[in-house]
N, CA, C and O of each residue as an XYZ file, in Angstrom:
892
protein
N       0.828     -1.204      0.000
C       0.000      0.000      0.000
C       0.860      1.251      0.000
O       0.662      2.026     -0.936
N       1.895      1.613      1.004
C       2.589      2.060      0.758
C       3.630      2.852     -0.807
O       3.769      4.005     -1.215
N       4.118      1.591     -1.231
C       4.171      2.305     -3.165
C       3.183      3.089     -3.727
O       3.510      3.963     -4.529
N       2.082      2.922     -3.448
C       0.882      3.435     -4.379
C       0.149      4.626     -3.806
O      -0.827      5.127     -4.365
N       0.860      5.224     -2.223
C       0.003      6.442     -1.825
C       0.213      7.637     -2.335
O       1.340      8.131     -2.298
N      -0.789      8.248     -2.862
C      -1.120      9.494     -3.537
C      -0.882     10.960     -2.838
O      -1.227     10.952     -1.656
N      -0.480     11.945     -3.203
C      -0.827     13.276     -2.422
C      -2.359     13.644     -2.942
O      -2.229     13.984     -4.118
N      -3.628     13.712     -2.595
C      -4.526     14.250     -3.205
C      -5.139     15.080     -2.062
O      -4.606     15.310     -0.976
N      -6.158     15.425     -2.422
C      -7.058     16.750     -1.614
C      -8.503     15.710     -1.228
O      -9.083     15.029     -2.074
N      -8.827     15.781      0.018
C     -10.396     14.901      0.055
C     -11.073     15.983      1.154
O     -10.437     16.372      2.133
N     -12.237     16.348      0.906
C     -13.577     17.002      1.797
C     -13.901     16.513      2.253
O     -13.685     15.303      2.308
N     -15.062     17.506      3.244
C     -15.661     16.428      4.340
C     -16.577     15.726      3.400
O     -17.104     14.657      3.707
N     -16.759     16.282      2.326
C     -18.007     15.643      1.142
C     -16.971     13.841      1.274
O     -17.603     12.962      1.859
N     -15.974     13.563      0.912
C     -15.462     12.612      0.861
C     -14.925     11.396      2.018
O     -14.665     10.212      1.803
N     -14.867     12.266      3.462
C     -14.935     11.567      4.538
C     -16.263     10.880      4.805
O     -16.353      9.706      5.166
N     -17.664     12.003      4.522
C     -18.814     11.237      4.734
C     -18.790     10.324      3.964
O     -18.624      9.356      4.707
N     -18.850      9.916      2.842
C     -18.926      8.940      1.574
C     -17.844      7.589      1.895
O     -17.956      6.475      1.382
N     -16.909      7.963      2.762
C     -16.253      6.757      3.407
C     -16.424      6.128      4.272
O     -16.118      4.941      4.383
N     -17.097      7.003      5.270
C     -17.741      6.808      6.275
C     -18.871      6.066      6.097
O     -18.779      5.064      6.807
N     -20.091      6.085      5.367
C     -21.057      5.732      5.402
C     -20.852      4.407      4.326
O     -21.658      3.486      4.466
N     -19.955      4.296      3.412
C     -19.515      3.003      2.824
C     -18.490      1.857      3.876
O     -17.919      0.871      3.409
N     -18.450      2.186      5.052
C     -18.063      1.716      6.212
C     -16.487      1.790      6.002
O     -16.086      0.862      6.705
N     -15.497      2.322      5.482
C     -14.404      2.423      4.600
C     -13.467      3.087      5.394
O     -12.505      3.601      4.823
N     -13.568      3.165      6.535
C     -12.515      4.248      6.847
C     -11.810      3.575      7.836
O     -12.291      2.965      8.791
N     -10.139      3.787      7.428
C      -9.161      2.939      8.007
C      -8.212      3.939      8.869
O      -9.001      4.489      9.638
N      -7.333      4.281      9.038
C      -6.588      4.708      9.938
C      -5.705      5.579      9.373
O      -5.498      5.515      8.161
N      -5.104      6.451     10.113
C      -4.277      7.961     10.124
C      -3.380      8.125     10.643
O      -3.403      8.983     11.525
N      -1.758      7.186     10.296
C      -0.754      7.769     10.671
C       0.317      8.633     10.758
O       0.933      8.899      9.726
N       0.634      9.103     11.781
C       1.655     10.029     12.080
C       2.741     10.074     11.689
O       2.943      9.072     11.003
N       3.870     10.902     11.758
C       5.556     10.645     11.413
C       5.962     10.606     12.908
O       7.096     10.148     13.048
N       5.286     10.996     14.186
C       5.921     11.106     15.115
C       5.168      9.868     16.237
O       3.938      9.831     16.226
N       5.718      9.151     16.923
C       5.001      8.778     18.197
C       4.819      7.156     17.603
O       4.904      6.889     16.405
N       4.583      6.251     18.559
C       4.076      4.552     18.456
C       3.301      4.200     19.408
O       3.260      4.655     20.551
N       2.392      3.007     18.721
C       1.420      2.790     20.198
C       1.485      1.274     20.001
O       1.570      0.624     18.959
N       1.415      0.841     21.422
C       1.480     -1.088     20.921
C       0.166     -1.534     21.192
O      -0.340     -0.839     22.073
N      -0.337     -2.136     20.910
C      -1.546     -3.093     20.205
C      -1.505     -4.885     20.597
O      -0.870     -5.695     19.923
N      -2.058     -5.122     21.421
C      -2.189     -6.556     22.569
C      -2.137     -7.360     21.138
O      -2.624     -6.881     20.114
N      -1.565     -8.488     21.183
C      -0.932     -9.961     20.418
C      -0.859    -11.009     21.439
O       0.116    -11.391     22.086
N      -2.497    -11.535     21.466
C      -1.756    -12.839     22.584
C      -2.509    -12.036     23.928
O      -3.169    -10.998     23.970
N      -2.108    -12.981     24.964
C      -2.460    -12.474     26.140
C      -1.130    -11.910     26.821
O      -1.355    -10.990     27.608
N      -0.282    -12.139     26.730
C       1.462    -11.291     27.587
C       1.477    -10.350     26.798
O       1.274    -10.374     25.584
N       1.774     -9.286     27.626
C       2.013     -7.755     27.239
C       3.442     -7.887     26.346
O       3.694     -7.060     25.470
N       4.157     -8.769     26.588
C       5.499     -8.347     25.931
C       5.611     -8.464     24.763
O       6.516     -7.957     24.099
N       4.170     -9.561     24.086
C       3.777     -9.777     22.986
C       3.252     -8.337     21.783
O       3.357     -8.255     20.559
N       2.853     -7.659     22.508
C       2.482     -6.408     21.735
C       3.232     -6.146     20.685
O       4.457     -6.021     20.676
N       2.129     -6.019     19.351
C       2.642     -5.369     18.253
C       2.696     -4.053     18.475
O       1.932     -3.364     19.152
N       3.561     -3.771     17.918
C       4.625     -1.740     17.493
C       4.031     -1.378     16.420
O       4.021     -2.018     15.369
N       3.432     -0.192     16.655
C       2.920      0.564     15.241
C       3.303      1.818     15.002
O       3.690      2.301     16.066
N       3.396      2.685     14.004
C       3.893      4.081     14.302
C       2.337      4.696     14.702
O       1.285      4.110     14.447
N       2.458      6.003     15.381
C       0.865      6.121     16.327
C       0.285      6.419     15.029
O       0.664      6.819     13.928
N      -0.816      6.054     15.620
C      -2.071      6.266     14.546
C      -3.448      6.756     15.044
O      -3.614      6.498     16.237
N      -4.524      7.418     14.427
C      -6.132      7.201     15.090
C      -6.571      6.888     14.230
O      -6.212      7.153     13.083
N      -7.732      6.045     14.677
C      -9.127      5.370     13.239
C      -9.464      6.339     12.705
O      -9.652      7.225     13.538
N      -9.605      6.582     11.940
C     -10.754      8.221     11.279
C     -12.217      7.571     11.196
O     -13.069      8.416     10.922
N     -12.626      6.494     11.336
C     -14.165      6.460     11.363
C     -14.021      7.134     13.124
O     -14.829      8.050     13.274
N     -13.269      6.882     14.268
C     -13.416      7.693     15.342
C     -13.404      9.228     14.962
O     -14.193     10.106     15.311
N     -12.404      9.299     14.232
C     -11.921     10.860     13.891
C     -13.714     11.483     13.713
O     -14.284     12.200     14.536
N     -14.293     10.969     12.444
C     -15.420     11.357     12.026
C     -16.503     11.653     12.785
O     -17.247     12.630     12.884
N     -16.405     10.333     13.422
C     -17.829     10.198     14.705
C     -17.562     11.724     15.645
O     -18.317     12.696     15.683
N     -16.433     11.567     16.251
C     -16.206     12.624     16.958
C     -16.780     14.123     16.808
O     -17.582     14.825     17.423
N     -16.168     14.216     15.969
C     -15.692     15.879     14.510
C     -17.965     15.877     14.096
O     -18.558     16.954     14.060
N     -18.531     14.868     13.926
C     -19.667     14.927     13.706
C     -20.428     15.277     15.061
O     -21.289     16.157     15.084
N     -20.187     14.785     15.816
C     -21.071     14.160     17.111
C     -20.793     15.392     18.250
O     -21.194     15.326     19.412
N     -20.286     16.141     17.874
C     -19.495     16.996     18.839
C     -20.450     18.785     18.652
O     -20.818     19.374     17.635
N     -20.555     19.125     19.993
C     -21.497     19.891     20.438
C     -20.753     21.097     21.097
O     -19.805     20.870     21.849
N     -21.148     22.344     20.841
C     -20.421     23.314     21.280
C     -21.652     24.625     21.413
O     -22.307     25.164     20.521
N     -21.642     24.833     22.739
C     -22.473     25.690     23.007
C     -24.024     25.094     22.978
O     -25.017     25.822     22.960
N     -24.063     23.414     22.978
C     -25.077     22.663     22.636
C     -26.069     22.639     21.703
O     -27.283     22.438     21.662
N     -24.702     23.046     20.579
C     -25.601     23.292     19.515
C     -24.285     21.884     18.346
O     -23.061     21.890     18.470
N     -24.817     21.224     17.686
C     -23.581     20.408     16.661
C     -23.039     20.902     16.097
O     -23.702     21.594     15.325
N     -22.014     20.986     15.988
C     -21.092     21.517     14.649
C     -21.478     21.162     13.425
O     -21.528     19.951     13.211
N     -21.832     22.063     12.363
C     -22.990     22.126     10.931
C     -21.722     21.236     10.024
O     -20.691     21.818      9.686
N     -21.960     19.813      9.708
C     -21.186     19.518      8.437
C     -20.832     20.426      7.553
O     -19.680     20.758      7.274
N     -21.670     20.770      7.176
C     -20.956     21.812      5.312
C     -20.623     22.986      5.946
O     -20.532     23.845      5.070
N     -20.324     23.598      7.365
C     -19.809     24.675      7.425
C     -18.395     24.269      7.970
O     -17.534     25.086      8.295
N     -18.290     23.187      8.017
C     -16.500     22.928      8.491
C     -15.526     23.114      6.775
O     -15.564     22.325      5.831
N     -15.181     23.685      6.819
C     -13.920     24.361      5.455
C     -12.776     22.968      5.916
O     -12.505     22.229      4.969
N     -12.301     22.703      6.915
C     -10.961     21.967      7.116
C     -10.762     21.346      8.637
O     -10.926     21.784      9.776
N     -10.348     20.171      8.093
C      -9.553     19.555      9.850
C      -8.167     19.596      9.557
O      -7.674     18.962      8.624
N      -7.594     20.243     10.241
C      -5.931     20.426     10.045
C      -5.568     19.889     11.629
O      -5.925     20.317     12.727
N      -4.529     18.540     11.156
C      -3.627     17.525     11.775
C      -2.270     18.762     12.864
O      -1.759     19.556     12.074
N      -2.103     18.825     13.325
C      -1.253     19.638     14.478
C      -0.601     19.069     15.708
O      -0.856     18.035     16.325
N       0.324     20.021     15.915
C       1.026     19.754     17.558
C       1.871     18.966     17.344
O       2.200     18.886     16.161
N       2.581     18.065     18.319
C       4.122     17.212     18.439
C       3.691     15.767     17.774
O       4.551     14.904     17.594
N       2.239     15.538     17.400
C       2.835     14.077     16.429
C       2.904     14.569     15.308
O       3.173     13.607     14.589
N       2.815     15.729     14.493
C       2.825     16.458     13.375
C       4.639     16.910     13.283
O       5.534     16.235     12.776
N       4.748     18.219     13.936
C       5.777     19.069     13.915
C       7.394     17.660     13.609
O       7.262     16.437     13.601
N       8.213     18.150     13.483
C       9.720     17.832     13.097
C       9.993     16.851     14.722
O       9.996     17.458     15.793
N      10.090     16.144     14.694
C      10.671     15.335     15.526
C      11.413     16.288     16.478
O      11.909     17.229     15.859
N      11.637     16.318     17.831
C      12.225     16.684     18.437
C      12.589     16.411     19.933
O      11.871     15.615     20.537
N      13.891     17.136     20.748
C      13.990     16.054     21.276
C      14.427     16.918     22.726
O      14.215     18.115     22.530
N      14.988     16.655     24.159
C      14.599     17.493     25.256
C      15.925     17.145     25.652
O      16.322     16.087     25.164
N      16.743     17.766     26.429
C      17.551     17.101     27.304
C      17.112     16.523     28.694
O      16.198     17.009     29.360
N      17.995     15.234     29.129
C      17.620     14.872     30.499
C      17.787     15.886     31.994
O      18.419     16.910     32.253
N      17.163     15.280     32.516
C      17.673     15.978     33.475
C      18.404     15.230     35.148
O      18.938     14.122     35.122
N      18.310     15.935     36.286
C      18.526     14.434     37.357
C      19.297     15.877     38.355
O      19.829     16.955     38.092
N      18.858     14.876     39.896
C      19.374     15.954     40.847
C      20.990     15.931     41.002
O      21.590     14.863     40.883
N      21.853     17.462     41.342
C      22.632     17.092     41.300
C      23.449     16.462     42.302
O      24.542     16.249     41.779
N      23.439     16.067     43.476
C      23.244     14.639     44.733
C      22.510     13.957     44.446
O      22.184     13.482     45.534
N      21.914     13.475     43.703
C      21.113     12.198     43.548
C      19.537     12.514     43.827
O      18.702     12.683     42.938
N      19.282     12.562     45.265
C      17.954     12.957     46.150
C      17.908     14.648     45.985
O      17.031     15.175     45.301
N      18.736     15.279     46.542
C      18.963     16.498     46.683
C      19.625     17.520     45.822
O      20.304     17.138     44.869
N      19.455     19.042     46.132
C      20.554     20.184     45.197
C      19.879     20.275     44.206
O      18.740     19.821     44.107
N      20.571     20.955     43.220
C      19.553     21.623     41.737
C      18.947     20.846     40.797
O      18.884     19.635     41.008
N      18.583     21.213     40.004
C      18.275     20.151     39.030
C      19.286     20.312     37.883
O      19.347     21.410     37.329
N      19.947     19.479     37.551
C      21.103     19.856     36.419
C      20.842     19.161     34.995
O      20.586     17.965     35.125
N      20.844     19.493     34.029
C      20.864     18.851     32.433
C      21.834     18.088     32.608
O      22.877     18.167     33.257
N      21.176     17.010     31.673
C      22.566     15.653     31.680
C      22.884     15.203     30.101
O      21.953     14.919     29.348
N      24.015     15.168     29.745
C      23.940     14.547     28.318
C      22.665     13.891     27.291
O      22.414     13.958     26.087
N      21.845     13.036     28.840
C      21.237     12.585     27.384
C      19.934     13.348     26.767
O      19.181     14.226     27.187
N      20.024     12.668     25.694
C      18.782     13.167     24.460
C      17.787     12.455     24.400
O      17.861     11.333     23.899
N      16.453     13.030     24.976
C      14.784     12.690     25.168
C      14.042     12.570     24.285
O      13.118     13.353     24.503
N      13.853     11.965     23.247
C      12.903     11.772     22.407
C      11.877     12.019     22.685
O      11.566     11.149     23.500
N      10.665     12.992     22.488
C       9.055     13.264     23.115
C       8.482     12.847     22.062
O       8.593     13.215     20.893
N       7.574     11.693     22.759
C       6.781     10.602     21.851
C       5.307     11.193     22.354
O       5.081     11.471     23.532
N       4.199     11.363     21.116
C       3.222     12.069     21.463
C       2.138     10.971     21.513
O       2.054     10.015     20.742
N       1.226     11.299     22.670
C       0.308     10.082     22.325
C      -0.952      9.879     22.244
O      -1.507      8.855     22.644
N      -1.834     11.397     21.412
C      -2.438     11.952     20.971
C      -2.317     12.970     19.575
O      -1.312     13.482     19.083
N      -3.532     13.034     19.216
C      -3.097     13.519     18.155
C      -4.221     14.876     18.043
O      -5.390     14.662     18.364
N      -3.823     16.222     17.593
C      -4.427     17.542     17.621
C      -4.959     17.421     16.256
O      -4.645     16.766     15.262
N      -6.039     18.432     16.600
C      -7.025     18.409     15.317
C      -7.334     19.901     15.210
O      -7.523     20.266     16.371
N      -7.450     20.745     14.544
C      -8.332     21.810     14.222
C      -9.620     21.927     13.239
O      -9.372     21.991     12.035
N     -11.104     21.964     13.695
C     -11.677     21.738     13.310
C     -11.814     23.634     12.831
O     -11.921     24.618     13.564
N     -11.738     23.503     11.093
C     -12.264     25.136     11.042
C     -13.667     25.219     10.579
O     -14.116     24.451      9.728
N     -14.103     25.813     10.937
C     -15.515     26.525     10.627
C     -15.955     27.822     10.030
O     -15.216     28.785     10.231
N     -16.890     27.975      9.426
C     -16.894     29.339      8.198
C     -17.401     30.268      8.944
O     -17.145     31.455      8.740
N     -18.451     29.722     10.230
C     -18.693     30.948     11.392
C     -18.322     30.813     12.524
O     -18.189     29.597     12.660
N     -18.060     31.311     13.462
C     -17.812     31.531     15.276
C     -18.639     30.689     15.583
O     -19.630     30.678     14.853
N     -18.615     29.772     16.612
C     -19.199     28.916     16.845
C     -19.525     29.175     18.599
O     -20.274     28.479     19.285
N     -18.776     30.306     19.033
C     -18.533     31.007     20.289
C     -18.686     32.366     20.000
O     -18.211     32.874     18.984
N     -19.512     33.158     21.086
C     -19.283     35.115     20.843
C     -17.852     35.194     21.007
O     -17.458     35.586     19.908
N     -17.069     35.075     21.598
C     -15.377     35.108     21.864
C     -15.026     35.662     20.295
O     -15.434     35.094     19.282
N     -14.514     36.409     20.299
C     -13.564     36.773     18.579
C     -12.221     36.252     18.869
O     -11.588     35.884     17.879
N     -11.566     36.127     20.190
C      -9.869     35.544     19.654
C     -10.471     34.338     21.725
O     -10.936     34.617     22.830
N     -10.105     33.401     21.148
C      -9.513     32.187     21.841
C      -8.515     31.783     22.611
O      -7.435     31.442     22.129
N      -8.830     31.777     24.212
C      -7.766     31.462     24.902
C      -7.613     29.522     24.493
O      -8.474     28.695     24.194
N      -6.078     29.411     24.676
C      -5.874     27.727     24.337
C      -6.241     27.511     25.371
O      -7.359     27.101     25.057
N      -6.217     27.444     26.427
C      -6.383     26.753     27.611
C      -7.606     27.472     28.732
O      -7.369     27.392     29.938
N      -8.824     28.123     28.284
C      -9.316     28.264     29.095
C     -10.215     27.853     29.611
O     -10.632     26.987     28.842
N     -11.056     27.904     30.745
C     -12.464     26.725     31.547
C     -13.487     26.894     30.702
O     -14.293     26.051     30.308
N     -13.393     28.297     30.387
C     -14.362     28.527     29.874
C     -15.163     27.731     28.500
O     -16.263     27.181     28.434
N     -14.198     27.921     27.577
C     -14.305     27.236     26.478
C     -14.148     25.951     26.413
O     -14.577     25.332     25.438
N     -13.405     25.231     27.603
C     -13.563     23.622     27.577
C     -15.274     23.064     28.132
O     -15.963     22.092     27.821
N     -15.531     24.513     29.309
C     -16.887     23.703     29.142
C     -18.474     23.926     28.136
O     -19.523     23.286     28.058
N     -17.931     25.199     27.475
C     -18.759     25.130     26.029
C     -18.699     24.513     24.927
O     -19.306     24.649     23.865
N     -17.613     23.560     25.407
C     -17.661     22.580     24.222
C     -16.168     22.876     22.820
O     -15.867     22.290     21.781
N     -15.564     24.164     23.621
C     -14.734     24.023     22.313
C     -13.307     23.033     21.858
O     -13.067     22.395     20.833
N     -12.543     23.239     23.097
C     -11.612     21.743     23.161
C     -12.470     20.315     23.322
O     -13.585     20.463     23.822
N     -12.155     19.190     23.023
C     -12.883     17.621     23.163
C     -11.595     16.286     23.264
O     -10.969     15.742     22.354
N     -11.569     16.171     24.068
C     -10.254     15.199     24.636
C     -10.918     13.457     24.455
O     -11.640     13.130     25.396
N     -10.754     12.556     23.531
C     -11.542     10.913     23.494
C     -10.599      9.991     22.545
O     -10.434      9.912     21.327
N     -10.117      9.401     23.561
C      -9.451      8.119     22.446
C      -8.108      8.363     21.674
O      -7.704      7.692     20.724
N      -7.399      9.595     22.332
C      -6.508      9.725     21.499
C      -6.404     10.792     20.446
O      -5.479     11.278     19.797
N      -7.815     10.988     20.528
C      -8.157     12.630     19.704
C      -8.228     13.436     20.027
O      -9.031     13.300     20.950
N      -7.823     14.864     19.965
C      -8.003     15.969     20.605
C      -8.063     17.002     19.546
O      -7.229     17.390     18.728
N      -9.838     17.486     19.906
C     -10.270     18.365     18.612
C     -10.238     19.788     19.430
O     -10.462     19.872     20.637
N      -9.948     20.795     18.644
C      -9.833     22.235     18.907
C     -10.948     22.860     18.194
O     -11.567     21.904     17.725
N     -11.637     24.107     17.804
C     -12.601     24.481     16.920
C     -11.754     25.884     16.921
O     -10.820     26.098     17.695
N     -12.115     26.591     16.164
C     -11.793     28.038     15.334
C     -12.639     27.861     14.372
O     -12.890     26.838     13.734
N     -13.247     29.350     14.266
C     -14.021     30.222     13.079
C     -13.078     30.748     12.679
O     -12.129     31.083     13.389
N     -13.219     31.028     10.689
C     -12.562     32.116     10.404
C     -12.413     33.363     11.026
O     -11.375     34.021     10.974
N     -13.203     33.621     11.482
C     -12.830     35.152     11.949
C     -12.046     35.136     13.299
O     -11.446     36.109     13.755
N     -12.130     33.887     13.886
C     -11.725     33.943     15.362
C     -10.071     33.452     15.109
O      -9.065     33.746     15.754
N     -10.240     32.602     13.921
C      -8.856     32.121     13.385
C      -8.020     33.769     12.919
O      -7.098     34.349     13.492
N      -8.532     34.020     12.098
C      -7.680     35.319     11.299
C      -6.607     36.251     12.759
O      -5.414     36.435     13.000
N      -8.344     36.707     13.583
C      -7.533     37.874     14.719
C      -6.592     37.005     15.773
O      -5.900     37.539     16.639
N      -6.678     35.668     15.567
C      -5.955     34.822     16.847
C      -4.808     34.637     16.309
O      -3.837     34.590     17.063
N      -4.624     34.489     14.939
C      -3.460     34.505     14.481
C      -2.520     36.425     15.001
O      -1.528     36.635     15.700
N      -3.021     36.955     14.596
C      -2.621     38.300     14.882
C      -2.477     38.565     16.722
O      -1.696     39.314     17.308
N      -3.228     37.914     17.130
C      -3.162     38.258     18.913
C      -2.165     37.161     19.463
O      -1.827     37.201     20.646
N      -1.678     36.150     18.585
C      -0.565     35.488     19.418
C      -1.393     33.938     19.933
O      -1.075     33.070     20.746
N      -2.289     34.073     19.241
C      -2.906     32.378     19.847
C      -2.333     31.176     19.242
O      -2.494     30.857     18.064
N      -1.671     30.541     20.089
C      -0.889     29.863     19.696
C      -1.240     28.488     19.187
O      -0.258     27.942     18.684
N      -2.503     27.654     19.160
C      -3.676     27.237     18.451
C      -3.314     27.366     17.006
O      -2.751     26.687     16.147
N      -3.850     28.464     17.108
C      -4.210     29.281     15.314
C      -3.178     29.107     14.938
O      -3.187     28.313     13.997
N      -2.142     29.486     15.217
C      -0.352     29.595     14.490
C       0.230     28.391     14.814
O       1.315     28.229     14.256
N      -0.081     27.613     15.433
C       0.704     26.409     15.565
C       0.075     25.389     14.309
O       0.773     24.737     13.532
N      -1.202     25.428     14.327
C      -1.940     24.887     12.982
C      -1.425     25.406     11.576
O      -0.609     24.889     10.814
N      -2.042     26.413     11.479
C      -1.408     27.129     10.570
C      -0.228     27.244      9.595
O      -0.207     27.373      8.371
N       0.802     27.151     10.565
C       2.248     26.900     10.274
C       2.597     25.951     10.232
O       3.261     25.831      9.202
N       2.558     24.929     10.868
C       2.985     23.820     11.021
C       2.633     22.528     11.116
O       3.374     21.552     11.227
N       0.721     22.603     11.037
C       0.054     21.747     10.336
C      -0.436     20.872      8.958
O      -0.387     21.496      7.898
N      -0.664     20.185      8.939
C      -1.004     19.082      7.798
C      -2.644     19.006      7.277
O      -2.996     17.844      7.074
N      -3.186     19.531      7.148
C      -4.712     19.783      6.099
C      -5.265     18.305      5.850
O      -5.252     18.007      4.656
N      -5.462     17.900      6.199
C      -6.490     16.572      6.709
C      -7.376     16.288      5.073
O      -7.142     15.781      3.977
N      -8.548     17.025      5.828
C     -10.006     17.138      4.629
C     -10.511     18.820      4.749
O     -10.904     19.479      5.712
N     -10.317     19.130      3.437
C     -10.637     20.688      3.087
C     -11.138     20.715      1.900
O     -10.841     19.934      0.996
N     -12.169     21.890      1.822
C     -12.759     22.028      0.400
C     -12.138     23.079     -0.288
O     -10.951     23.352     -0.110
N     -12.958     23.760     -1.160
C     -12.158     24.918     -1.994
C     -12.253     26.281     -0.966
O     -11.509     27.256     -1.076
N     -13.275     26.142      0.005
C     -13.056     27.719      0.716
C     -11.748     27.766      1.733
O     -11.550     28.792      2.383
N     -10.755     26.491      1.867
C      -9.789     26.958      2.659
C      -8.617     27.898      1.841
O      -8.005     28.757      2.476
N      -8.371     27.699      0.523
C      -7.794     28.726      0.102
C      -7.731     30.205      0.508
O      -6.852     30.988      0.869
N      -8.952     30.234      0.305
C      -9.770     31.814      0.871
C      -9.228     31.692      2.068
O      -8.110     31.417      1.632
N      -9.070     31.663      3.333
C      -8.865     30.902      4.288
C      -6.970     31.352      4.280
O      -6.425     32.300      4.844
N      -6.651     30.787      3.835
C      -5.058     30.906      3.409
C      -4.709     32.237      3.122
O      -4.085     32.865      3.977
N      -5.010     32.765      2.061
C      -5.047     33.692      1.589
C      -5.008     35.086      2.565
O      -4.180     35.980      2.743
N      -6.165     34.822      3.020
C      -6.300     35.899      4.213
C      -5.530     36.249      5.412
O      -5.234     37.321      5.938
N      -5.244     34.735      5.746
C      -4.614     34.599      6.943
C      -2.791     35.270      6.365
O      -2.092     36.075      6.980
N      -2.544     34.730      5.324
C      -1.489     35.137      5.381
C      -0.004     35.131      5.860
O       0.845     36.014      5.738
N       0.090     33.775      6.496
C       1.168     33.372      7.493
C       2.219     32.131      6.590
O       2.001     31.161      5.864
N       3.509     32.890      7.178
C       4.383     31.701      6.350
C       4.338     30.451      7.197
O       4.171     30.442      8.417
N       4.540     29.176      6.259
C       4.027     27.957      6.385
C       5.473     27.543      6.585
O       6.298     27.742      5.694
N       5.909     26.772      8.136
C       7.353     26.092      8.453
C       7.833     25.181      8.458
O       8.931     24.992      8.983
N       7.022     24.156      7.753
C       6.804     23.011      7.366
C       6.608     21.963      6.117
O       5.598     22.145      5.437
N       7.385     20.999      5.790
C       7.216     20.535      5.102
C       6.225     19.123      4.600
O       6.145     18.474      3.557
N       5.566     19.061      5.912
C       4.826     17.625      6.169
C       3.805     17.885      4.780
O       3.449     18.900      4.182
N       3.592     16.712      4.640
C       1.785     16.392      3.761
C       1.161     15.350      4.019
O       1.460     14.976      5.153
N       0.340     14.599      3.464
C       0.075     13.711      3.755
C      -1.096     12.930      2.934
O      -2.206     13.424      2.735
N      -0.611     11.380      2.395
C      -0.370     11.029      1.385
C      -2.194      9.911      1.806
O      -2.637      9.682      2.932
N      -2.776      9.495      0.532
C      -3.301      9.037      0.883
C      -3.693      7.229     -0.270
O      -3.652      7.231     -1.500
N      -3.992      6.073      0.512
C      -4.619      5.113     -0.437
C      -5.967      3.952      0.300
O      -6.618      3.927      1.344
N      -5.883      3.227     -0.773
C      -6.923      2.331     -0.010
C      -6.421      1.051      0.063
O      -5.631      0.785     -0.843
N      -6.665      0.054      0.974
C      -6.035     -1.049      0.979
C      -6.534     -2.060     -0.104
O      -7.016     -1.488     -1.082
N      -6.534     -3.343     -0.163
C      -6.921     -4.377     -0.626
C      -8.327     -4.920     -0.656
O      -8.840     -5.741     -1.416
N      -9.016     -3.977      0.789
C     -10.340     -4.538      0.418
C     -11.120     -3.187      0.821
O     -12.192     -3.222      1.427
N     -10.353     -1.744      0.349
C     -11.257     -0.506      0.024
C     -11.553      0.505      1.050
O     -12.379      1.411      1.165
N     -10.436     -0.044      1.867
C     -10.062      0.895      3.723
C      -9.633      2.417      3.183
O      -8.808      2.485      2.272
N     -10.027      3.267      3.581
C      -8.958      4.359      3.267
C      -8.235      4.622      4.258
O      -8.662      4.848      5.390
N      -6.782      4.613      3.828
C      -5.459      4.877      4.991
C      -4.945      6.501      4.235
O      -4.980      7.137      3.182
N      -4.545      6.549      5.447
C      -3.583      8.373      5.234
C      -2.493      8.167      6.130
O      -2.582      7.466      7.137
N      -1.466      8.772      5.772
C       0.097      9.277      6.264
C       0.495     10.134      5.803
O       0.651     10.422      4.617
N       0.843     10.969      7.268
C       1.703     12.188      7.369
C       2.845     12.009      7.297
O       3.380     11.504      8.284
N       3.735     12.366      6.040
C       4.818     12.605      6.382
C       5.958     13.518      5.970
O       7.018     13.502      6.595
């Protein structure tokens, strides 16, 4: 499957149509692994590079309520893929006390690989889906109106254009972390517009390729 994956463009017009042909296979990352039970002993576990189902992806991204109202299918423009299983591999130094128990904390030679084990989503939308015009990432508020959604490994964000455009400009780091350094999932022709406006250089080289298996799964990889 691999030899034969495509770069192409697919909508939510094309996620539903996979979805509802029961077709939808899985979405891996360039960054992060998750193991998967083989057998009853844990040591047995198969290694995969991380991945999420996208029929979850879908259910979610569909099923999902903000301000207790659903998020309108044909007004989502794009789900853009984000955050550390997306971005360039990278890596932390160790650390360790310097007595062992006690004294500072000191950096140590080694090199930390940060393995992510979730995966960020930006769901965009053509209107505000919140009165808010720019978006705190982390606030109560908006987690309990529904705009962050934490399940299974997914973690969906929401932005409106308009809340996207000024958040980019106010420093929301959401908006610009997507933006820049995200991977475009499923988008129609209004994310151009979208692009265009926003206006931000792109720091990244990821894409992400897509095929179907042997018996008509659709798989995607970022890489």
């Amino acid at each position: 499957m691999n030899n034969t994956m495509v770069e192409t463009n697919l909508s939510m017009k094309d996620f539903t149509h996979y979805f509802n042909q029961k077709r939808l296979g899985r979405l891996y990352f360039p960054n992060g692994y998750c193991k998967i039970p083989n057998g009853l002993i844990a040591e047995n576990a198969d290694i995969f590079d991380f991945f999420v189902t996208l029929s979850d992806l879908y259910k979610l991204v569909c099923g999902w309520r903000i301000n207790k109202t659903l998020v309108p299918l044909h007004d989502i423009i794009a789900v853009i893929a984000f955050g550390s299983a997306v971005r360039p591999p990278y890596i932390k130094k160790g650390t360790r006390r310097k007595y062992y128990f006690f004294g500072p904390v000191v950096k140590t030679g080694k090199q930390i690989f940060i393995q992510p084990s979730d995966g960020d989503f930006l769901v965009i939308t053509g209107r505000n889906l919140m009165r808010e015009e720019i978006l705190e990432p982390e606030s109560i508020e908006t987690y309990d109106c529904g705009t962050w959604i934490e399940k299974g490994g997914i973690h969906l964000v929401n932005r409106g254009v308009k809340q996207l455009l000024k958040g980019v400009k106010a420093n929301d780091t959401v908006s610009i972390s997507a933006m820049q350094e995200g991977v475009p999932i499923f988008f129609d022709e209004r994310f151009s517009d979208v692009i265009t406006q926003i206006d931000i250089k792109r720091t990244t080289s990821r894409k992400i390729l897509w095929d179907e298996n042997n018996k008509g799964f659709l798989f995607g990889r970022i890489c």
